[in-house]
Every structure is written in structure tokens, then in C-alpha cells.
PDB file of N, CA, C and O in Angstrom:
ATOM      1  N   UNK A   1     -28.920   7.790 -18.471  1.00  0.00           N
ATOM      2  CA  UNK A   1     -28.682   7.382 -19.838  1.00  0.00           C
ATOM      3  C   UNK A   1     -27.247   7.739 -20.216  1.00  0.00           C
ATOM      4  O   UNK A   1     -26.767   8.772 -19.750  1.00  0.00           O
ATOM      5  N   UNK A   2     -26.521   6.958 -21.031  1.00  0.00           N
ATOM      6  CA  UNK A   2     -25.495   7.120 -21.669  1.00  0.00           C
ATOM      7  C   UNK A   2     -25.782   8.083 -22.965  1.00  0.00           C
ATOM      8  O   UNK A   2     -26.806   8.456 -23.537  1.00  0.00           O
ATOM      9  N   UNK A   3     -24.150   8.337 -23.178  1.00  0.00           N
ATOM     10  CA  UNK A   3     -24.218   9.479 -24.160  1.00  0.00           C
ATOM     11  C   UNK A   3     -24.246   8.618 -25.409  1.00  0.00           C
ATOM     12  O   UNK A   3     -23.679   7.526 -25.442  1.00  0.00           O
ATOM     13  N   UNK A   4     -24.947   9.149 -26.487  1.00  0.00           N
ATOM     14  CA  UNK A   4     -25.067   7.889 -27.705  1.00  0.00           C
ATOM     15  C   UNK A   4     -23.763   7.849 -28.741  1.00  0.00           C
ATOM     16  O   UNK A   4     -23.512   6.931 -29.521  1.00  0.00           O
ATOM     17  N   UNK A   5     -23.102   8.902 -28.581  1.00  0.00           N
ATOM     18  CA  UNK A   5     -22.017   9.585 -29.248  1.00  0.00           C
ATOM     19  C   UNK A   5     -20.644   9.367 -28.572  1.00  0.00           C
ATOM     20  O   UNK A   5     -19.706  10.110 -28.859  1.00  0.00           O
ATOM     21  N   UNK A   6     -20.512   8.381 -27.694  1.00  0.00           N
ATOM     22  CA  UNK A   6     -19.362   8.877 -27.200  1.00  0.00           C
ATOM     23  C   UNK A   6     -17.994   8.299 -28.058  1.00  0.00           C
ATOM     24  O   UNK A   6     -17.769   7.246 -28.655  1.00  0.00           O
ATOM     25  N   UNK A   7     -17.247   9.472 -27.819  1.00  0.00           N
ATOM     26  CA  UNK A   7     -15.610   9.273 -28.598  1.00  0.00           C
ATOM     27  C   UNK A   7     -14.592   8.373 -27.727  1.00  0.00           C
ATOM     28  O   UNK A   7     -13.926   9.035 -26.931  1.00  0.00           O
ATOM     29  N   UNK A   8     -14.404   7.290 -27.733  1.00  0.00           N
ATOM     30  CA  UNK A   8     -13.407   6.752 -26.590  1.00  0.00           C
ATOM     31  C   UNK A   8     -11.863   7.151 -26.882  1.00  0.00           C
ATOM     32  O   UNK A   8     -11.010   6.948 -26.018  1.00  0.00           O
ATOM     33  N   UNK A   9     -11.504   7.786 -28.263  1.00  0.00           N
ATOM     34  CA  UNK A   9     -10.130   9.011 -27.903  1.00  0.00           C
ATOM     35  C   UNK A   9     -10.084   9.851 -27.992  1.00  0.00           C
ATOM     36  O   UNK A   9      -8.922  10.185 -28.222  1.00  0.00           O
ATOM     37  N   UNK A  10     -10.862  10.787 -27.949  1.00  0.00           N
ATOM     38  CA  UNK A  10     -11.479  11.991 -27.337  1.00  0.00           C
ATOM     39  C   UNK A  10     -11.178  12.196 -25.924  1.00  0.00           C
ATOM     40  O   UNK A  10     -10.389  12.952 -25.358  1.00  0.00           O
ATOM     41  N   UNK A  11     -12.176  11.155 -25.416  1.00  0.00           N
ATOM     42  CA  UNK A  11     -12.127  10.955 -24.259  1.00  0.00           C
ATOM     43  C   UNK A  11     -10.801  10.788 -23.164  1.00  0.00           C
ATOM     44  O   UNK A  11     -10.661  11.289 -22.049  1.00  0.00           O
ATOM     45  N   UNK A  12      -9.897   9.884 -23.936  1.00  0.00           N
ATOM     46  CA  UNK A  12      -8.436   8.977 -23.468  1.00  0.00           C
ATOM     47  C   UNK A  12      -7.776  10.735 -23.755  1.00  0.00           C
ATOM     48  O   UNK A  12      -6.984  10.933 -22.834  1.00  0.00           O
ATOM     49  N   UNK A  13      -7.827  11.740 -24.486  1.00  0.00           N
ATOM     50  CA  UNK A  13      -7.071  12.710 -24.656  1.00  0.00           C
ATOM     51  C   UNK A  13      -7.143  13.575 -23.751  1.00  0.00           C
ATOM     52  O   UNK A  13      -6.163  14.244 -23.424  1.00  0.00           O
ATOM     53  N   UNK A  14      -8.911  13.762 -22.926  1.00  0.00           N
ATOM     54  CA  UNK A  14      -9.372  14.764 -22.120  1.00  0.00           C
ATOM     55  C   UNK A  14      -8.704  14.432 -21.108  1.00  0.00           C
ATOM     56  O   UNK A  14      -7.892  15.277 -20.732  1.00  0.00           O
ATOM     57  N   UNK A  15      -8.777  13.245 -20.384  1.00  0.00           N
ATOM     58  CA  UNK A  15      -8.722  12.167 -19.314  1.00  0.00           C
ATOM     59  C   UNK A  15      -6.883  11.845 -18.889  1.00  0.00           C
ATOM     60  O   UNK A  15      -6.350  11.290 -17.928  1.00  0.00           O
ATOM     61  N   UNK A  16      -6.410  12.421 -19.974  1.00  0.00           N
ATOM     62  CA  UNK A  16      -5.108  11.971 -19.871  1.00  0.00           C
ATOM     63  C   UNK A  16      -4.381  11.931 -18.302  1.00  0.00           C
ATOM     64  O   UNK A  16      -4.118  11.042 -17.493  1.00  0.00           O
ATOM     65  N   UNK A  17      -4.184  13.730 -18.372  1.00  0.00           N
ATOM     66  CA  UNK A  17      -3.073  13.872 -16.802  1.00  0.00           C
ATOM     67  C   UNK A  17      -4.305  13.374 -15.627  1.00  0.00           C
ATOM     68  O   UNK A  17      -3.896  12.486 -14.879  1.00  0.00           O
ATOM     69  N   UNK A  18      -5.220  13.665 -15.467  1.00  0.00           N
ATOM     70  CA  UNK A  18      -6.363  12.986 -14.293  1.00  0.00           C
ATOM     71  C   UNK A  18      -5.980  11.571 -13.840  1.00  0.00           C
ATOM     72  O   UNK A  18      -5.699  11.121 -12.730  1.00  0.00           O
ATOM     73  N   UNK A  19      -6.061  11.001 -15.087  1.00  0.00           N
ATOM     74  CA  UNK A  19      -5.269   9.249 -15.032  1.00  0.00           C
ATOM     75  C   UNK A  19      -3.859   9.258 -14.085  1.00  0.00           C
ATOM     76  O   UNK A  19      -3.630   8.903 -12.929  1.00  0.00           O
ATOM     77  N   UNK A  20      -3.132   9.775 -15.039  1.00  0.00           N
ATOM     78  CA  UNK A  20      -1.687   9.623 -14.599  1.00  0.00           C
ATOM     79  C   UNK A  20      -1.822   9.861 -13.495  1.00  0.00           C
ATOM     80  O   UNK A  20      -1.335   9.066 -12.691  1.00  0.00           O
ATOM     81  N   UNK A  21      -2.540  11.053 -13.000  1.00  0.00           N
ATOM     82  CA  UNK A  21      -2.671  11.261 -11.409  1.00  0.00           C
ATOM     83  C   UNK A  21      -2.696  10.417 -10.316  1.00  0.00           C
ATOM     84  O   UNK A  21      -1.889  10.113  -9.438  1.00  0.00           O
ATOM     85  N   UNK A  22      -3.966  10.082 -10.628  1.00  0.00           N
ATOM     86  CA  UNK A  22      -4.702   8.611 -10.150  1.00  0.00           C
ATOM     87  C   UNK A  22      -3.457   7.276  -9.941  1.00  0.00           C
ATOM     88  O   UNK A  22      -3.420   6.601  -8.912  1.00  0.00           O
ATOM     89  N   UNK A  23      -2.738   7.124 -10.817  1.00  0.00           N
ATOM     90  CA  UNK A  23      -2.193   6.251 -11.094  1.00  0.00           C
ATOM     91  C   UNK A  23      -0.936   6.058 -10.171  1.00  0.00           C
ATOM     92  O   UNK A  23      -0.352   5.089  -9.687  1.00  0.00           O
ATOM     93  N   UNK A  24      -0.751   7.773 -10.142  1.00  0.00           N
ATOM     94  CA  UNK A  24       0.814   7.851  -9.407  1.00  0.00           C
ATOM     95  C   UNK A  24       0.265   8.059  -7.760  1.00  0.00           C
ATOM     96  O   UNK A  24       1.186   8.001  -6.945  1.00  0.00           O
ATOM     97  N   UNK A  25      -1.003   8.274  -7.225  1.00  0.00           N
ATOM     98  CA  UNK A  25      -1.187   8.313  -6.098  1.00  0.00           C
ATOM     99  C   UNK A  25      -1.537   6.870  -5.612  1.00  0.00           C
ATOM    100  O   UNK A  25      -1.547   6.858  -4.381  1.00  0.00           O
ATOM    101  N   UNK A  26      -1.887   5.400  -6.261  1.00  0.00           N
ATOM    102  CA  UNK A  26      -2.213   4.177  -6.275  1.00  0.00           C
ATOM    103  C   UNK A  26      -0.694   3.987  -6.103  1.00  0.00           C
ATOM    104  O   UNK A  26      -0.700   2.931  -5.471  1.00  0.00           O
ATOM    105  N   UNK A  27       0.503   4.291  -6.238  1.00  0.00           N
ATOM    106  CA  UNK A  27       1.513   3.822  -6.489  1.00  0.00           C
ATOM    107  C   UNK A  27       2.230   4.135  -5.346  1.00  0.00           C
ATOM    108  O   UNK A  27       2.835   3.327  -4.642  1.00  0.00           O
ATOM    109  N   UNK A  28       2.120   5.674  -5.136  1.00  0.00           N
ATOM    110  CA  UNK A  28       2.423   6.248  -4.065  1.00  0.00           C
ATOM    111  C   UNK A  28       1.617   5.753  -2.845  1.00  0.00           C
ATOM    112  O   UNK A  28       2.417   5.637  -1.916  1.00  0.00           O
ATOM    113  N   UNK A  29       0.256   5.379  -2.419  1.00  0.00           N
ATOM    114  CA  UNK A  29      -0.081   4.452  -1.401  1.00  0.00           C
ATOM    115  C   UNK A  29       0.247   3.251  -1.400  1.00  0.00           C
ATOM    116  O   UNK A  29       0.044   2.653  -0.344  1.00  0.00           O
ATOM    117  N   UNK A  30       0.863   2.470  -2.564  1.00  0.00           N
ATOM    118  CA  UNK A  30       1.084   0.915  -2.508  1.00  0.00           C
ATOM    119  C   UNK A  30       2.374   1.272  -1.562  1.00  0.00           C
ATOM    120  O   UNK A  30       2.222   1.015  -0.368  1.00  0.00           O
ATOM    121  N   UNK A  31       3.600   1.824  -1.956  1.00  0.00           N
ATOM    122  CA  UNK A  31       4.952   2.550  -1.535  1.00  0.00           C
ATOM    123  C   UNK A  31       4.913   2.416   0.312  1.00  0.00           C
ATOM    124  O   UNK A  31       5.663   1.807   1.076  1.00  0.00           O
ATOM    125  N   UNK A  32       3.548   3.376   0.606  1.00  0.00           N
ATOM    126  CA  UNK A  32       3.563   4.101   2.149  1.00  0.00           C
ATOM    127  C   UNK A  32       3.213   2.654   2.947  1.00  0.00           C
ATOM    128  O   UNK A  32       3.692   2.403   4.053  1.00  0.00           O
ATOM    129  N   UNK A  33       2.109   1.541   2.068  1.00  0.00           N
ATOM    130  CA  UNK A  33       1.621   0.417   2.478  1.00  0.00           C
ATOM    131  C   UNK A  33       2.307  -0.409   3.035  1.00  0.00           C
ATOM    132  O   UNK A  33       2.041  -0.953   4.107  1.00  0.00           O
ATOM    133  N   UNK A  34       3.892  -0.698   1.907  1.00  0.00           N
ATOM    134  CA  UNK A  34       4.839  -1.472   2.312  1.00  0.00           C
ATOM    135  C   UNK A  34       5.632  -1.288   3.076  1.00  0.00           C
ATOM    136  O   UNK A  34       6.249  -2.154   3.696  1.00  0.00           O
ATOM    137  N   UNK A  35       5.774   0.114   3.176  1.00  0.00           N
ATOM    138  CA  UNK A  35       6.614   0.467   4.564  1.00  0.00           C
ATOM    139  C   UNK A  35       6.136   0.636   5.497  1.00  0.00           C
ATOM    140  O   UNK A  35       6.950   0.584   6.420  1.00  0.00           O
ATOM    141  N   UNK A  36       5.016   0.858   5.843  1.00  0.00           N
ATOM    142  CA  UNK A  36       3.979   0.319   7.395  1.00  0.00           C
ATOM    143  C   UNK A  36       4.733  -1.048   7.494  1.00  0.00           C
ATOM    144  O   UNK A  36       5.645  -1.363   8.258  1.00  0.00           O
ATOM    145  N   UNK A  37       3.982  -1.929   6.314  1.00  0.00           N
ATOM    146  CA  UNK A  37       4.221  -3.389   6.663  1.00  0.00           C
ATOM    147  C   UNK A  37       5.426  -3.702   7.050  1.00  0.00           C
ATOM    148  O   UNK A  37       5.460  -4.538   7.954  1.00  0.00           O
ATOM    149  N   UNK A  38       6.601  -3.242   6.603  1.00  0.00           N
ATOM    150  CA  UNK A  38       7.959  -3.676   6.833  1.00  0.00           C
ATOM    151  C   UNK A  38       8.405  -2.882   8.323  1.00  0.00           C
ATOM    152  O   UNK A  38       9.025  -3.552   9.149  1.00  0.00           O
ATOM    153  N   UNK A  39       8.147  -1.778   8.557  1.00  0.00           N
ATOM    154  CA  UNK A  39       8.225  -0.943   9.859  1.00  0.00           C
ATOM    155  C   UNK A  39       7.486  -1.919  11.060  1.00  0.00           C
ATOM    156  O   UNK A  39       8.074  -2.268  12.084  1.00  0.00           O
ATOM    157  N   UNK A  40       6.224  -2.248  10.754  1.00  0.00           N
ATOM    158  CA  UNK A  40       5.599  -3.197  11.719  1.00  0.00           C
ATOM    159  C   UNK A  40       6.485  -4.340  12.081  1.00  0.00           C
ATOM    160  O   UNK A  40       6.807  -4.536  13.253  1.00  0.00           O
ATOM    161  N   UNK A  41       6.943  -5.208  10.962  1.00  0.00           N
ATOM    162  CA  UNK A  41       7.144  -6.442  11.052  1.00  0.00           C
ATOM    163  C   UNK A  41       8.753  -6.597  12.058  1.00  0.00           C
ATOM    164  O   UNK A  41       9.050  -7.454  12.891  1.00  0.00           O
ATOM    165  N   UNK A  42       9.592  -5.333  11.534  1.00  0.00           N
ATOM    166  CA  UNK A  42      10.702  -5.056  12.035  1.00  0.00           C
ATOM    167  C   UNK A  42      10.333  -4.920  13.746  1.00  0.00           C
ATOM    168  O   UNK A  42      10.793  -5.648  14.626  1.00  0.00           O
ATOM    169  N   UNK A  43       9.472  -3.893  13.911  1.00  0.00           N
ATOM    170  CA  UNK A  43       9.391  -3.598  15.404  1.00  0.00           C
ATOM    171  C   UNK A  43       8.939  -4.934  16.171  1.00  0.00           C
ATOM    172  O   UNK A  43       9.524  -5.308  17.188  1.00  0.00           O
ATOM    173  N   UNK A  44       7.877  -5.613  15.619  1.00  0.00           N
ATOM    174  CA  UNK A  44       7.127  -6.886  16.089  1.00  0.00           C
ATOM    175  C   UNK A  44       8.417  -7.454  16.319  1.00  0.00           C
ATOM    176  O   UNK A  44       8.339  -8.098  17.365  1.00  0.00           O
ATOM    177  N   UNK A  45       9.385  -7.511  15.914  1.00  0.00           N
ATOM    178  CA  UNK A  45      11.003  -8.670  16.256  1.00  0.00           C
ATOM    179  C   UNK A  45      11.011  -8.604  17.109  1.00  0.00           C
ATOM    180  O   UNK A  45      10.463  -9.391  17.881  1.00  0.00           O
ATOM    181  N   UNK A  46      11.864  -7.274  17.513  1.00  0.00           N
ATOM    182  CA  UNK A  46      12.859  -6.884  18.720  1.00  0.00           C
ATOM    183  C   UNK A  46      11.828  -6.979  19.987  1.00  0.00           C
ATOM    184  O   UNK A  46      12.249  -6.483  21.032  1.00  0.00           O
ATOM    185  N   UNK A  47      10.293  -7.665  20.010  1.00  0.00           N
ATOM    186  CA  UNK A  47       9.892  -6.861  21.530  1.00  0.00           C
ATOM    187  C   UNK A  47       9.247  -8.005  21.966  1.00  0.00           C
ATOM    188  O   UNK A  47       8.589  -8.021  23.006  1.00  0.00           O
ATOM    189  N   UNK A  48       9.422  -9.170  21.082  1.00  0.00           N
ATOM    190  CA  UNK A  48       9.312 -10.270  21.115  1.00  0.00           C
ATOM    191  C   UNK A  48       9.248 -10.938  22.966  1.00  0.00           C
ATOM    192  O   UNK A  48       8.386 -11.292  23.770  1.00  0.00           O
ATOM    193  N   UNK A  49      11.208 -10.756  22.882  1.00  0.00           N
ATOM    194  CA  UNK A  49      11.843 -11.179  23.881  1.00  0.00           C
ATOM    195  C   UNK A  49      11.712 -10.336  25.469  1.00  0.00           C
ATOM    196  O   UNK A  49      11.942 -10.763  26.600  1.00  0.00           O
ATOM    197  N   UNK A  50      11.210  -8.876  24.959  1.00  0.00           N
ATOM    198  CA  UNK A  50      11.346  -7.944  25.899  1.00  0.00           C
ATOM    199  C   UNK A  50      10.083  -8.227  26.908  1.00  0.00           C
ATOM    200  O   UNK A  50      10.041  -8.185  28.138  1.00  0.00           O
ATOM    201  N   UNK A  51       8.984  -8.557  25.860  1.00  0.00           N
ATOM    202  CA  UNK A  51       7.667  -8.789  26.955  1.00  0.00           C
ATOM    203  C   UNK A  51       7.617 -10.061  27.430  1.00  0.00           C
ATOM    204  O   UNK A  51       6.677 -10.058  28.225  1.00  0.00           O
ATOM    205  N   UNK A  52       8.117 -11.195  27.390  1.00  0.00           N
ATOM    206  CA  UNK A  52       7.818 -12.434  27.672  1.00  0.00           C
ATOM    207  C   UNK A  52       8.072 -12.253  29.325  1.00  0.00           C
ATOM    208  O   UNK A  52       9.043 -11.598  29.705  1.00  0.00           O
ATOM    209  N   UNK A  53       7.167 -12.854  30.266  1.00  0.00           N
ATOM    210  CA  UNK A  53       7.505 -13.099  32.010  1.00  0.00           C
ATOM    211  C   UNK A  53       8.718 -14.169  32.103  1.00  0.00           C
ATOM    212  O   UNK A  53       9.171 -14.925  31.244  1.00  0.00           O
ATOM    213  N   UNK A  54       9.023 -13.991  33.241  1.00  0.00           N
ATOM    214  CA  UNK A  54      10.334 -14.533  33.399  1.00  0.00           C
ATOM    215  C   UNK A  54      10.289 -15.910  33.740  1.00  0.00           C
ATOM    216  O   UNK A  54       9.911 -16.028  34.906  1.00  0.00           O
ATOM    217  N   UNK A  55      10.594 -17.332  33.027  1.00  0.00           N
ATOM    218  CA  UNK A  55      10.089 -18.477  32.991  1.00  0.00           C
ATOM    219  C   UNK A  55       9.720 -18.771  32.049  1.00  0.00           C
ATOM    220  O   UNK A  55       9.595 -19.993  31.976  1.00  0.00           O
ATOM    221  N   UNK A  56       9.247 -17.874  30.560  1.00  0.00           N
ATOM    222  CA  UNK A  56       8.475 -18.542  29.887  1.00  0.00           C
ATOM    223  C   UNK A  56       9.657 -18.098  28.472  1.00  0.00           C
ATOM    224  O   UNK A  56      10.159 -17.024  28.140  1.00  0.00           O
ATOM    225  N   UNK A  57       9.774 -19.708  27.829  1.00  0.00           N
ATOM    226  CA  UNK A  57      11.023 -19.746  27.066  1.00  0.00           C
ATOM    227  C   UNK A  57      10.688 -19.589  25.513  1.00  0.00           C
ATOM    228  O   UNK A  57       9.601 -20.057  25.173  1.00  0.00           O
ATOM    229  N   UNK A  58      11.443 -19.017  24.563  1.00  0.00           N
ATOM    230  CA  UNK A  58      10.525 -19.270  23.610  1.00  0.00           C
ATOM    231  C   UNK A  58      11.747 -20.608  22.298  1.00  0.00           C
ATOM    232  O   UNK A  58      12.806 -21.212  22.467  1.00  0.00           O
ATOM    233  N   UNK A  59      11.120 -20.523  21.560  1.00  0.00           N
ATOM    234  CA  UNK A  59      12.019 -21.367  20.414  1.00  0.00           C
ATOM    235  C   UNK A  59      12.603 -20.917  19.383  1.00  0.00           C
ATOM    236  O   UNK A  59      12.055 -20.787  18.289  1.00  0.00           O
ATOM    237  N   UNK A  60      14.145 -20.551  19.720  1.00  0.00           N
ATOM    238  CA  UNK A  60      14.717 -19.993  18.951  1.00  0.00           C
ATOM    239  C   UNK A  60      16.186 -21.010  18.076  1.00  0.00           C
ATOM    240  O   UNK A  60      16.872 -21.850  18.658  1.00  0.00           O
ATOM    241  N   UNK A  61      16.321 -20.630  16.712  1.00  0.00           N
ATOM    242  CA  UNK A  61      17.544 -21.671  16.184  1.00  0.00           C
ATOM    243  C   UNK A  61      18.226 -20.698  16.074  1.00  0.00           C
ATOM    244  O   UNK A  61      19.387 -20.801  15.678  1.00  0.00           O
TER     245      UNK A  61
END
């Protein structure tokens, strides 16, 4: 059961720094996310050319 009383700024006052918390660690994993992605995408370049067998050409402009 819900509380029948509840204060929703009461609440927003208790809740405050918990939030912000929350908020700055969502921000701080979006941050670590994109730099996987960009670290990946960078390495995926360069090794492209390195693994291909010898004969097999690829399409480059």
C-alpha cells in the first residue's frame, strides 16, 4: 500500500543529493560508454589492413 499522505516536496527536499548522485553517475557511465566506443572504433581501423592474407585486396579511396 501507498502512503495516503504523501508530500511530493518534502519528499524532492529529502531526495535531493541521492538524485544528484544518481544523476552524476548516469553521466559519468554515458562519458566511460563513449570512450569504449570511440577507443574500439579507433583500434578496429588500424588492424584492418594488418590481418588481411596476402592476395586479398580491400576497397580503399
Amino acid at each position: 500500500m501507498s502512503a495516503p499522505d504523501t508530500n511530493i516536496d518534502k519528499q524532492t527536499k529529502r531526495h535531493k543529493f541521492p538524485l544528484i548522485g544518481m544523476g552524476g553517475v548516469v553521466i559519468f557511465a554515458g562519458a566511460l560508454l563513449l570512450g569504449l566506443i570511440t577507443w574500439t572504433v579507433g583500434q578496429s581501423n588500424d588492424r584492418v589492413q594488418d590481418e588481411l592474407p596476402e592476395g586479398v585486396t580491400t576497397v580503399t579511396e
